[in-house]
N, C-alpha and C positions, 0 to 999 in steps of 0.2 A: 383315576381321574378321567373323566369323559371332555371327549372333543365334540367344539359345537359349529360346523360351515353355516357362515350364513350368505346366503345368495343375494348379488346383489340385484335389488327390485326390477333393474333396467334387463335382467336377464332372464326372470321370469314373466316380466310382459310380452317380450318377445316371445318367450316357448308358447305361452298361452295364445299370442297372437297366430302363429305359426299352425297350430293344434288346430285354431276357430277356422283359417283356409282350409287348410287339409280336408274337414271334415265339412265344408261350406263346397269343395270342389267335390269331394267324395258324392255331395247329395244330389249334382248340379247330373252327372254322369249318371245313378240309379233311379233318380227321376225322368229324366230323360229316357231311360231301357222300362221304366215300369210305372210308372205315371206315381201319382204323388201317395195315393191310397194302397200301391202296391210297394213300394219303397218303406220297408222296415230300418228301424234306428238300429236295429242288429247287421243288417246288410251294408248301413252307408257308414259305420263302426268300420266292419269289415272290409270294405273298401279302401278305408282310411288308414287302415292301422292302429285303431287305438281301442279301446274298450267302452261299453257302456257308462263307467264313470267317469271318464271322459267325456262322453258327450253331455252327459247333464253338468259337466262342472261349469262347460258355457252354452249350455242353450238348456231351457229348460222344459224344451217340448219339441216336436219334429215341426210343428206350424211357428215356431220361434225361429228356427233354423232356417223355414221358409223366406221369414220378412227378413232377415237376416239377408239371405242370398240376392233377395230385391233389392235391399238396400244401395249393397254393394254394389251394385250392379249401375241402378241410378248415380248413385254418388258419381262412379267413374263418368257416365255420361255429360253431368253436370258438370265436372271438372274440366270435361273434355270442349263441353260447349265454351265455357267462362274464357278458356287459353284462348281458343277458336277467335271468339269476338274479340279481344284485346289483340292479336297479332295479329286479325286484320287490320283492327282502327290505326293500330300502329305503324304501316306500310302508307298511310296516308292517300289511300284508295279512297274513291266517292262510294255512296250507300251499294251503289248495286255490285262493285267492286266487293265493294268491304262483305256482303250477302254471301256473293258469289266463293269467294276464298272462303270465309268459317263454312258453309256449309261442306266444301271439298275436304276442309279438316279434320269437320268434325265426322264425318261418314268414314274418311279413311281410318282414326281415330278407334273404330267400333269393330268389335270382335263379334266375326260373324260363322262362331262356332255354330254348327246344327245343335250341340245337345245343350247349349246354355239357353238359345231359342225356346225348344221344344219346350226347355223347363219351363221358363217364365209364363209359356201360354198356362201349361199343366199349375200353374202355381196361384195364377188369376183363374181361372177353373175353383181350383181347389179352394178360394177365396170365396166366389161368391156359394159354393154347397157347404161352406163349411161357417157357422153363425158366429163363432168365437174367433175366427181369424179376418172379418170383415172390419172393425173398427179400426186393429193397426194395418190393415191393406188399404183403407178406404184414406187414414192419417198420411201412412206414406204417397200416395196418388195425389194428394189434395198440395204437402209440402213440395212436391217434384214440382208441379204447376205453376206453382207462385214462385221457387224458381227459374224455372224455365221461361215465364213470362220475367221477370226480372231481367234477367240474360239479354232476351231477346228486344225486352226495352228499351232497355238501354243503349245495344249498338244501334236500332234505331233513330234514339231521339237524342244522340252526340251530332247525326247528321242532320239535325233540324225536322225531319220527317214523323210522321205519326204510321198508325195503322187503322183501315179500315174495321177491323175486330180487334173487341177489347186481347192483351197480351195472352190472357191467360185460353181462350180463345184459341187461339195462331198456336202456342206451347202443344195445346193437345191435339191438334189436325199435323201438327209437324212430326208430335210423336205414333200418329196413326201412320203417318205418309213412311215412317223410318221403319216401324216392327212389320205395318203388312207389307211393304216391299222385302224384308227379310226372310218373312213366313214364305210368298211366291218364289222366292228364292231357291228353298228347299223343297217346294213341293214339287215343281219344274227342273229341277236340275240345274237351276243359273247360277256358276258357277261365279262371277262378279256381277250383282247386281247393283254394285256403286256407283256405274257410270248412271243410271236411271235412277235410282235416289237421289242425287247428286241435281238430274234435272228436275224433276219432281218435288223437289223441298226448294230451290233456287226459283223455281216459277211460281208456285203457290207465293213465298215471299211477297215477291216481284208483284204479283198481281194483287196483294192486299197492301202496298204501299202506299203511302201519299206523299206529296214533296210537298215543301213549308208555300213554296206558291202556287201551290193547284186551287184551282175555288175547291172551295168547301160546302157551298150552297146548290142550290139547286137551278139547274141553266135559263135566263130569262128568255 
C-alpha cells in the first residue's frame, strides 16, 4: 500500500512565493555587476540557489523576470505613497503640512540600495533596445502614473486645492525628481541624499499648488 502527503496549498504558495524573491533578488544583484545582456538565467539560478527549472516554473523568460522586478519595486513605492498621504491627512495638518510630512515618509520609506538602482536604469535601457519587452514596460509605466496621479489627487483635493498640471503630469516630474536625485546620489558619493529629495519634491509641490481661493483668471 502506498502513502500519499498532500501539501497543503497555503504552503506551497508561499515556497513558490519565496523561490520568485530569491531569484527576483538574485537578478536584482547580477544585473547590477553585468548589465542586463550580460546577466545569464544560469548565473542568477546560481546566485539563487535553485535550478533552471525553477526558474521557468515562475517566469518564463529573463525580460519576464525583468517586469517582474519593476513591478515589485513600484508596487512597494505605491503602497508607500498611499500610507504617506493618509497619515498625513490624518494628523489634521493644512495641505502644505500634510505635503511636507508624506513627502519625508515616503523618501524615508525608499530603499536606496546602489545595485536595485543601477538595475532599474539597466532594465528601462534594456526596454527601450529590446521590441518585445516595450508593451508590458510601457503597460507598467502608464499603470504607476494613473496611480501615482490618483494618490496625489487626492491628498490634494481633500484640502479643497487643485493643481496647476494635470495629476498625472506632477506623478512623473515627482518620479523624475526621486530616481535622478538617487542616480547623483551614487555617482557623487552622497551618502544621504534624502534631506534634498525631501526639499526638492516638497517645493515642486508647493509651487504647482493652488488654494480653493486664489483667482483662477487672469489679473485685471
Amino acid at each position: 500500500m502506498s502513502l500519499t502527503t498532500t501539501r497543503a496549498p497555503g504552503a506551497s504558495s508561499a515556497r513558490r512565493e519565496r523561490t520568485r524573491q530569491r531569484l527576483m533578488e538574485a537578478a536584482v544583484r547580477v544585473v547590477a555587476e553585468r548589465g542586463v545582456n550580460g546577466a545569464s538565467v544560469e548565473e542568477i539560478c546560481e546566485r539563487a540557489g535553485f535550478t533552471r527549472g525553477a526558474f521557468y516554473s515562475n517566469f518564463s523568460s529573463k525580460e519576464d523576470l525583468c517586469l517582474a522586478v519593476l513591478r515589485q519595486r513600484i508596487d512597494h513605492h505605491l503602497d508607500q505613497a498611499t500610507t504617506a498621504i493618509d497619515a498625513a491627512d490624518a494628523m489634521g495638518l493644512d495641505v502644505e503640512q500634510t505635503i511636507a510630512r508624506a513627502v519625508d515618509l515616503v523618501v524615508d520609506s525608499q530603499d536606496a540600495d546602489p545595485a536595485m538602482l543601477v538595475t532599474v536604469h539597466e532594465l528601462r535601457l534594456h526596454a527601450i533596445r529590446t521590441p518585445e519587452m516595450r508593451p508590458g514596460f510601457a503597460e507598467l509605466e502608464q499603470q504607476t502614473n494613473a496611480v501615482i496621479a490618483a494618490i496625489v489627487n487626492t491628498g490634494i483635493v481633500r484640502h479643497g486645492c487643485r493643481l496647476l498640471l494635470p495629476a498625472e503630469e506632477v506623478g512623473r516630474l515627482l518620479g523624475a525628481v526621486f530616481e535622478h536625485g538617487l542616480l547623483e546620489a551614487v555617482l557623487h558619493g552622497d551618502e544621504d541624499v534624502r534631506p534634498r529629495l525631501k526639499r526638492q519634491m516638497t517645493t515642486l509641490l508647493a509651487a504647482l499648488l493652488v488654494h480653493p481661493d486664489a483667482r483662477t483668471g487672469p489679473p485685471r
